[in-house]
BALOBA-1460 file (C-alpha; in Angstrom, 3 decimals):
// residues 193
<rec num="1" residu="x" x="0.000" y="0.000" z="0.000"/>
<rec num="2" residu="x" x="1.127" y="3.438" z="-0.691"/>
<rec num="3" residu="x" x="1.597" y="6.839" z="1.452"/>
<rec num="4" residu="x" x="-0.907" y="8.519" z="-0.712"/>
<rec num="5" residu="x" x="-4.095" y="5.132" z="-1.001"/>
<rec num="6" residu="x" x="-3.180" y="5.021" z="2.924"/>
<rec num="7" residu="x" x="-3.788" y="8.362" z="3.696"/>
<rec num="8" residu="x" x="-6.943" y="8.115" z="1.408"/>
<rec num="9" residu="x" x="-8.494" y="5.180" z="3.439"/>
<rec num="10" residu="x" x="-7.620" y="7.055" z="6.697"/>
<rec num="11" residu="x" x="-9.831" y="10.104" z="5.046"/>
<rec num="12" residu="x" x="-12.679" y="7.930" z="4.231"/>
<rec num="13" residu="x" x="-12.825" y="6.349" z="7.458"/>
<rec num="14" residu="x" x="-12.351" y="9.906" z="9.153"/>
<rec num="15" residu="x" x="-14.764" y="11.004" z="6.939"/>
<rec num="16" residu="x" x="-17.145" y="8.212" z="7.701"/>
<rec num="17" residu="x" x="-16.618" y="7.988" z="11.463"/>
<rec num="18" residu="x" x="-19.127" y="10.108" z="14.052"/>
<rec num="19" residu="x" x="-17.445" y="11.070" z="16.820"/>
<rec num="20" residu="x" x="-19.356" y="11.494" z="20.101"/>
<rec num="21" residu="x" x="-19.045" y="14.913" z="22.359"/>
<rec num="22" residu="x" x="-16.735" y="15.598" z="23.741"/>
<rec num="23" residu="x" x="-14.372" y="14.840" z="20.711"/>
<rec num="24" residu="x" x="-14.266" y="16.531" z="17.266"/>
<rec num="25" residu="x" x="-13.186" y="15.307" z="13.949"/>
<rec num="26" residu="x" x="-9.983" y="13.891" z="14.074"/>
<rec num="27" residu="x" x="-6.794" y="14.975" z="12.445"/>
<rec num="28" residu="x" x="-4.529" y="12.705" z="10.344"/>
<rec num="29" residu="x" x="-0.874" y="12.884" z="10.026"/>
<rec num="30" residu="x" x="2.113" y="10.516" z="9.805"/>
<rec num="31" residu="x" x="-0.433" y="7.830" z="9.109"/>
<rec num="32" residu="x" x="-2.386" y="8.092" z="12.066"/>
<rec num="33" residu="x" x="-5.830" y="9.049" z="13.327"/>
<rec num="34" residu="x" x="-5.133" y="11.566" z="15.936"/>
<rec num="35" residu="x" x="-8.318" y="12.263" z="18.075"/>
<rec num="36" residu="x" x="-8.924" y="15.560" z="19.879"/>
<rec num="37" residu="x" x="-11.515" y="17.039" z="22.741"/>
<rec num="38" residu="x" x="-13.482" y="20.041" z="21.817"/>
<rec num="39" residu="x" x="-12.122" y="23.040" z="22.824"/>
<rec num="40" residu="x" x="-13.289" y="25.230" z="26.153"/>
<rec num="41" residu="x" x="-14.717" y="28.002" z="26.339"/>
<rec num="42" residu="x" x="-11.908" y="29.579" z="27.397"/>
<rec num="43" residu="x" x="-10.071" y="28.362" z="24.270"/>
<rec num="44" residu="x" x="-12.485" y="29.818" z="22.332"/>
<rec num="45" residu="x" x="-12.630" y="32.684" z="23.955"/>
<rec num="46" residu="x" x="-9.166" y="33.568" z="23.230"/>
<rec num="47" residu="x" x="-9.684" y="32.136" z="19.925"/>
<rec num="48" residu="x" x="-12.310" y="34.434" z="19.231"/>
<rec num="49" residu="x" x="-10.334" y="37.443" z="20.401"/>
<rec num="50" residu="x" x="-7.536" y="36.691" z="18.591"/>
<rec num="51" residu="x" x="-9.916" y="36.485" z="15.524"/>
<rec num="52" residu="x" x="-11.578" y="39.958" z="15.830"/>
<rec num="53" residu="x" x="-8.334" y="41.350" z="16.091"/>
<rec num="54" residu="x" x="-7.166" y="39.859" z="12.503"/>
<rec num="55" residu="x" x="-11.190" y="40.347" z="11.160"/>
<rec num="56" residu="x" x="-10.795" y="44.162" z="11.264"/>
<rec num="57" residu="x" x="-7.294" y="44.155" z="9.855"/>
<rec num="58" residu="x" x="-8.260" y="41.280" z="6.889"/>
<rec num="59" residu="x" x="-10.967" y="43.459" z="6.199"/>
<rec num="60" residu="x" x="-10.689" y="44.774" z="2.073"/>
<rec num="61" residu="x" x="-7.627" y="43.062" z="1.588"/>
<rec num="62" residu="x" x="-8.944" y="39.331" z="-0.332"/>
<rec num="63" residu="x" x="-8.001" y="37.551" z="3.075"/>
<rec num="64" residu="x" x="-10.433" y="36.105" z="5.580"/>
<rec num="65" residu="x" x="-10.047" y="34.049" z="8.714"/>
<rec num="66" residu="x" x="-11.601" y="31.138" z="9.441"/>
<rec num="67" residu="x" x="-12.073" y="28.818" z="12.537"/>
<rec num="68" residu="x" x="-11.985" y="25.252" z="12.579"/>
<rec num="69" residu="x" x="-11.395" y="24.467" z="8.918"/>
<rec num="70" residu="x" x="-9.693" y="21.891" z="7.473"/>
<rec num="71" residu="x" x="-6.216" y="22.481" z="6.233"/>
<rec num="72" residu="x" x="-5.249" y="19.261" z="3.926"/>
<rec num="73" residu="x" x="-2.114" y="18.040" z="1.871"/>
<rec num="74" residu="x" x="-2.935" y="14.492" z="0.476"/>
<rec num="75" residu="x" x="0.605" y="14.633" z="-1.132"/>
<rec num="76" residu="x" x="1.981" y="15.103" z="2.352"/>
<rec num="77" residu="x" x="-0.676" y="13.084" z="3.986"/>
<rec num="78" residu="x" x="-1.683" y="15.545" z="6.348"/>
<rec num="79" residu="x" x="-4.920" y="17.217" z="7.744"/>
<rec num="80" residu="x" x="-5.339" y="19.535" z="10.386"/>
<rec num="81" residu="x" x="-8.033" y="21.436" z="11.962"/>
<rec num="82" residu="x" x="-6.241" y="24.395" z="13.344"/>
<rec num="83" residu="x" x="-7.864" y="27.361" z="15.455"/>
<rec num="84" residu="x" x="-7.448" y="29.949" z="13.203"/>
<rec num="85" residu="x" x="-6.331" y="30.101" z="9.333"/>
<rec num="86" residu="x" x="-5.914" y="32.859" z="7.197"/>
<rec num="87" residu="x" x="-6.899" y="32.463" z="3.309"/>
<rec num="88" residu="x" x="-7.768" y="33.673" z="0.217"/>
<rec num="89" residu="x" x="-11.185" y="34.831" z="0.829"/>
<rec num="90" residu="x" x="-11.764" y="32.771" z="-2.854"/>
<rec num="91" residu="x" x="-10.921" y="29.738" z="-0.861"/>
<rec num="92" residu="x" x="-13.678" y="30.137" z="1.378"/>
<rec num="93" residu="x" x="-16.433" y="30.733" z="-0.927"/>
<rec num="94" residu="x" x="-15.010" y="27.563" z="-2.850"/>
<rec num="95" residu="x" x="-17.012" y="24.242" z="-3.049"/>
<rec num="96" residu="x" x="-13.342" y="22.066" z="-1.331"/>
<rec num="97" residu="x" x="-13.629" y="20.256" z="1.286"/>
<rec num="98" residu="x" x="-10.276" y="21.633" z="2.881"/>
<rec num="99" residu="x" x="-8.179" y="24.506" z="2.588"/>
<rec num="100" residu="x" x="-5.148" y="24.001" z="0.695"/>
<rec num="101" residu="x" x="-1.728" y="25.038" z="2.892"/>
<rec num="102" residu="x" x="-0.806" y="26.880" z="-0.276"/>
<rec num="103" residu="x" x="-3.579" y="29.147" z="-0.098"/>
<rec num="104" residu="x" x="-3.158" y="29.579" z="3.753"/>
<rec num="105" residu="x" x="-1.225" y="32.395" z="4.840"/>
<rec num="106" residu="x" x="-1.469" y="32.186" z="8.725"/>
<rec num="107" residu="x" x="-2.443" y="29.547" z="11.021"/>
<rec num="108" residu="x" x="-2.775" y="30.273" z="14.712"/>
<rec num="109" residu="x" x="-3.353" y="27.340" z="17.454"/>
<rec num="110" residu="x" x="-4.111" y="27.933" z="21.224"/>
<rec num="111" residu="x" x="-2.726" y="25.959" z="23.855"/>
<rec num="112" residu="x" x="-4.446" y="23.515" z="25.488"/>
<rec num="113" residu="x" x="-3.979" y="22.133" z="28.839"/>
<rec num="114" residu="x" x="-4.560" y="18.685" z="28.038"/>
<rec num="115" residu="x" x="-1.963" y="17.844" z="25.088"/>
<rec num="116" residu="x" x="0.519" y="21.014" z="24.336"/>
<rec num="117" residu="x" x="3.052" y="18.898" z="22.833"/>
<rec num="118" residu="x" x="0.306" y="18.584" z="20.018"/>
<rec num="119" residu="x" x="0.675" y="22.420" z="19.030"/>
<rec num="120" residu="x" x="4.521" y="22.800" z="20.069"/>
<rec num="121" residu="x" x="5.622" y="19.775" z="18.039"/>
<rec num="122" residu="x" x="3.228" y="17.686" z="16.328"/>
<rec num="123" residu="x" x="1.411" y="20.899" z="14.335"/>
<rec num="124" residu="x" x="4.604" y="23.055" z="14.341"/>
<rec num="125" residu="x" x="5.972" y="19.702" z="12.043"/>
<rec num="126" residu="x" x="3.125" y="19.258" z="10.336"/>
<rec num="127" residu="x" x="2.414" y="22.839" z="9.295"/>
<rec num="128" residu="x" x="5.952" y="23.568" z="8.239"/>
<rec num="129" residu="x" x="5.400" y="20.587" z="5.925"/>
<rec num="130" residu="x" x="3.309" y="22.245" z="4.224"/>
<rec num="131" residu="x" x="4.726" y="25.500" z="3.843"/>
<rec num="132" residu="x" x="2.265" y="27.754" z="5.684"/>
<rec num="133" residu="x" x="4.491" y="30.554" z="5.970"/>
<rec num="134" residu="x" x="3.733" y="31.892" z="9.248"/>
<rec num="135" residu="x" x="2.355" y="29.962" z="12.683"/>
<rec num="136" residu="x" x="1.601" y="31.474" z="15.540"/>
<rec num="137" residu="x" x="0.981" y="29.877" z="18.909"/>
<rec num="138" residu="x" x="-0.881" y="30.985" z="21.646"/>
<rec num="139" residu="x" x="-0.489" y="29.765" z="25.081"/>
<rec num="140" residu="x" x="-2.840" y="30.901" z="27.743"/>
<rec num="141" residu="x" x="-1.199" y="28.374" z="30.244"/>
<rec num="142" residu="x" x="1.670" y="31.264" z="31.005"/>
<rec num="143" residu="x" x="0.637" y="33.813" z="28.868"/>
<rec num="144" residu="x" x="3.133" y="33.103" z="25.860"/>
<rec num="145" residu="x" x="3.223" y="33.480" z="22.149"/>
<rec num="146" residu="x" x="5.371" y="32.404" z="19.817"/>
<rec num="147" residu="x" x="5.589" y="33.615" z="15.995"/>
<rec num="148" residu="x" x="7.225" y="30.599" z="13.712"/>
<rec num="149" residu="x" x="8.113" y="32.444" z="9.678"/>
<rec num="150" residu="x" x="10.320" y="30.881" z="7.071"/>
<rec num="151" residu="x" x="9.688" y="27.512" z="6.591"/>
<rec num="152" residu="x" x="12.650" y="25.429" z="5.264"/>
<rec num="153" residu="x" x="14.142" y="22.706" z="6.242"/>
<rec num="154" residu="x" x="17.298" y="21.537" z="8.382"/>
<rec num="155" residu="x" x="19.306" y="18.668" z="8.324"/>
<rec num="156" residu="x" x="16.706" y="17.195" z="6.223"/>
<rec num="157" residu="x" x="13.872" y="18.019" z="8.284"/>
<rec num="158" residu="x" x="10.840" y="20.722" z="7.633"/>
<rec num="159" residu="x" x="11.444" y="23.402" z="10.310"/>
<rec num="160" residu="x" x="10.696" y="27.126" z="10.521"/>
<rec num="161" residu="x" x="14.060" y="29.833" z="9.745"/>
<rec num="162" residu="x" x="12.628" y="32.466" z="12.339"/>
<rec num="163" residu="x" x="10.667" y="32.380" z="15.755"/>
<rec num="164" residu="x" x="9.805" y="35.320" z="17.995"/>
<rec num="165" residu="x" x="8.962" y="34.872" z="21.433"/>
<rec num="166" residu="x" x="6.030" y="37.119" z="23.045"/>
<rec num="167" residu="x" x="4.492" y="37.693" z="26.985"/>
<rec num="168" residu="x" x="1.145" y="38.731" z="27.182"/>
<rec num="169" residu="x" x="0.755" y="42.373" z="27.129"/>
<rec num="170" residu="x" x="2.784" y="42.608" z="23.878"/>
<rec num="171" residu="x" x="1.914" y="43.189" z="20.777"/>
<rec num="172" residu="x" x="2.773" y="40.470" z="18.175"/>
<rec num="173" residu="x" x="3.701" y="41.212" z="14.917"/>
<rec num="174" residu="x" x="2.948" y="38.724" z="12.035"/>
<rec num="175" residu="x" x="3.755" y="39.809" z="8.458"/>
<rec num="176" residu="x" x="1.821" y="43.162" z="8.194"/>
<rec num="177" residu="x" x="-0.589" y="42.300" z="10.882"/>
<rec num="178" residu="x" x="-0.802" y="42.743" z="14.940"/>
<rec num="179" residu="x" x="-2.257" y="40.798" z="17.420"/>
<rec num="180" residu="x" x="-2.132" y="42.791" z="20.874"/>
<rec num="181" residu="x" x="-1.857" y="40.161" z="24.006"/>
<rec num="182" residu="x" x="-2.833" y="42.131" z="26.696"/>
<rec num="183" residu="x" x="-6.732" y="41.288" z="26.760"/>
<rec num="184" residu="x" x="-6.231" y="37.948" z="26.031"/>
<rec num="185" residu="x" x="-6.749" y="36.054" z="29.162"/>
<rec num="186" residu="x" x="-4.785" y="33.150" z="31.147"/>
<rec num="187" residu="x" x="-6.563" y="29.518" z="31.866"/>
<rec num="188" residu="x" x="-7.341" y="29.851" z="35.291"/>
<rec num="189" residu="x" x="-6.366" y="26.534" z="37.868"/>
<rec num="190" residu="x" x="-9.797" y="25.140" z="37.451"/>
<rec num="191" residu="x" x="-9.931" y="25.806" z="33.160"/>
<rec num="192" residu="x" x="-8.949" y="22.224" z="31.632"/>
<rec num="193" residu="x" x="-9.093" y="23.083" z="27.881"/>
């Protein structure tokens, strides 16, 4: 069996599969199924701020964000569902049923609690795979951000050229836009997404 008619039967069955609350549609890369809770409220509430911000500033230029959309590479074998992406607003209003990473611009993913190595390694793998130029990372656990631009690759393996670290309170910059931190607010001890 091939990477590619793998990847294909893992999309069908994904495809296929219901997936009861708490979980969401699962995510395939390296060949695997990779299941996922539903975000918080908190999540989305940074989420959500986070997208207003980049609404306003997306606004007349042929970009839109999006929440929750697929972002797919068959060729890579890859699909993930991340936070935020920012297209070509022609994407959206097209009949796919994914984005393609060439057409994304920015992805953002918040933190969560339960599985941060998913967003600090997994995705930040993944997304650099498929050339999404910039990635941002949110993480309301200690009130981080950090900016990932220029993907390449390394000793043979897809990584970003740049990274900028952030603290809430500062403003991040990501190509021409800005996402200010300081009203975006920290899980709290009893938040578990």
């Amino acid at each position: 069996m091939t990477e590619g008619s793998a990847y294909r039967q893992l999309r069908e069955f994904r495809d296929a599969l219901e997936h009861p609350a708490p979980l969401r549609s699962p995510e395939i890369s390296h060949g695997q199924l990779l299941m996922m809770m539903s975000s918080g409220l908190h999540h989305q509430r940074v989420a959500h701020r986070v997208r207003v911000q980049l609404d306003t500033q997306l606004a007349g230029t042929g970009l839109v964000a999006m929440t929750k959309t697929d972002v797919e590479d068959p060729r890579l074998g890859i699909l993930r569902i991340p936070d935020i992406v920012v297209i070509d607003e022609k994407m959206a209003d097209a009949d796919a049923q994914a984005i393609d990473p060439a057409r994304a611009h920015l992805v953002v993913e918040i933190v969560s609690r339960s599985n941060p190595e998913n967003d600090y390694a997994g995705k930040l793998e993944d997304y650099r795979a498929m050339s999404i130029p910039h990635y941002l990372i949110i993480d309301p656990r200690d009130g981080t951000a950090l900016h990932h631009w220029a993907p390449g690759t390394h000793d043979g393996r897809p990584q970003y050229g740049n990274r900028q670290h952030y603290t809430f309170g500062e403003t991040v910059t990501v190509g021409t836009w800005e996402i200010d931190t300081a009203d975006l607010p920290l899980y709290t001890p009893k938040t578990t997404r």
